[in-house]
C-alpha positions as CSV (number, residue, x, y, z in Angstrom):
1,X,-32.6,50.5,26.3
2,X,-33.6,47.2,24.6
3,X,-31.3,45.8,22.0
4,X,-31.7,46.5,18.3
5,X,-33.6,43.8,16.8
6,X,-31.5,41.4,14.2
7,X,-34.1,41.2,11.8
8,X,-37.0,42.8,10.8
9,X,-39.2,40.1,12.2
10,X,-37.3,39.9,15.7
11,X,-38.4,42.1,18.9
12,X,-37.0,42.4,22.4
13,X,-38.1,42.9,25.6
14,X,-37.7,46.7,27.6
15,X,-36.2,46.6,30.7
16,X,-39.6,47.0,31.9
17,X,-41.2,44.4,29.7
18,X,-38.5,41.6,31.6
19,X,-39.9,43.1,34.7
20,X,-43.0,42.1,33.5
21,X,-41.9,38.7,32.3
22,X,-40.5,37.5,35.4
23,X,-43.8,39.1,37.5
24,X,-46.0,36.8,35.4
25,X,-43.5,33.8,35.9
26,X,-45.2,33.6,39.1
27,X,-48.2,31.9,39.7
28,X,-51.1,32.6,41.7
29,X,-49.9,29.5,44.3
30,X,-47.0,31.5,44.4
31,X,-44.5,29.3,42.6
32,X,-42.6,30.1,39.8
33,X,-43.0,28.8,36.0
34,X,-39.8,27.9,34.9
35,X,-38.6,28.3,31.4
36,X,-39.0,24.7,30.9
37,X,-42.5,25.2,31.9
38,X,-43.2,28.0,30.0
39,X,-41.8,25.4,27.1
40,X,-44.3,22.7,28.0
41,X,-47.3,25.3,27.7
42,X,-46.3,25.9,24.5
43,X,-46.1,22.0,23.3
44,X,-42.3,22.5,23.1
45,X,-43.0,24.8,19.7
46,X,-40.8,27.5,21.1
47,X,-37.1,26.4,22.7
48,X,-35.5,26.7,26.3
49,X,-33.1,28.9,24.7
50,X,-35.1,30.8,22.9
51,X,-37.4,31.7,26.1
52,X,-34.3,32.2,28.3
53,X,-32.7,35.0,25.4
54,X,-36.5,36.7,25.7
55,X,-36.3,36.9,29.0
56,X,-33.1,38.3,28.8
57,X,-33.7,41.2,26.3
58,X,-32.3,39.7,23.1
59,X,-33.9,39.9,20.1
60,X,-36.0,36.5,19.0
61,X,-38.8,36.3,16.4
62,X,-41.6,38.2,17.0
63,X,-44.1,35.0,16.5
64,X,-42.0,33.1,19.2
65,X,-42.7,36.6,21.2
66,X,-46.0,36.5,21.0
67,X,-46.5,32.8,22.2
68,X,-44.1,33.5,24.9
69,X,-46.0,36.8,25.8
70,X,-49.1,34.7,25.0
71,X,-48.4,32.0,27.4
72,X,-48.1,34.2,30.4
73,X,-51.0,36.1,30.1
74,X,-49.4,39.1,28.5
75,X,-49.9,41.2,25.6
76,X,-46.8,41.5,23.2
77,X,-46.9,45.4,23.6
78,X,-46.4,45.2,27.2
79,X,-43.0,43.9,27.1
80,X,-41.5,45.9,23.9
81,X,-40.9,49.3,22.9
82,X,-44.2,50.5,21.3
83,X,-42.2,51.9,18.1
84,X,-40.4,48.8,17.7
85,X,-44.0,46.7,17.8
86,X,-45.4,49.1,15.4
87,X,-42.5,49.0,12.4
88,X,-43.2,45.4,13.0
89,X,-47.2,44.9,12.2
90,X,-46.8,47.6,9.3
C-alpha cells in the first residue's frame, strides 16, 4: 500500500505506479534516464531528492508529481492510487 500523503497537496506512487516509473526510465536506445536526467528535463525545477523519494513511494507535492510523471511520458493517474488523485483535484 502507498504511504499516506503528508499533506493535502502531496501524492505517492503505488507499488505499481514505481513499476511504472522505473519501466519509463528506460529509453527506447535502451539506456536508462537517471534521476539526474530526469532533473535536467525538467530545467532543474524539481530536485534529485525529490525524484529519488517519488520513485521510492514517498509522498512529494503533487505539482512536482506531475512534472515527474510528465517528464516520462506518464500520466499522474498511472502511478497513484485513483482515490488519492481524486481528493486531490476536488
Amino acid at each position: 500500500m502507498a504511504q499516506a500523503h503528508k499533506t493535502k497537496r502531496s501524492i505517492a506512487a503505488t507499488p505499481a505506479g514505481k513499476r511504472k516509473l522505473r519501466e519509463a526510465q528506460t529509453l527506447k536506445s535502451g539506456q536508462r534516464i537517471t534521476y539526474e536526467g530526469i532533473e535536467e528535463l525538467l530545467d532543474f525545477h524539481v530536485s534529485r531528492s525529490t525524484i529519488e523519494r517519488f520513485f521510492r513511494g514517498k509522498a512529494i507535492d503533487i505539482s512536482n508529481a506531475i512534472s515527474i510523471t510528465k517528464a516520462l511520458g506518464l500520466n499522474l493517474e498511472e502511478v497513484v492510487e485513483t482515490n488519492q488523485f481524486c481528493e486531490l483535484v476536488k
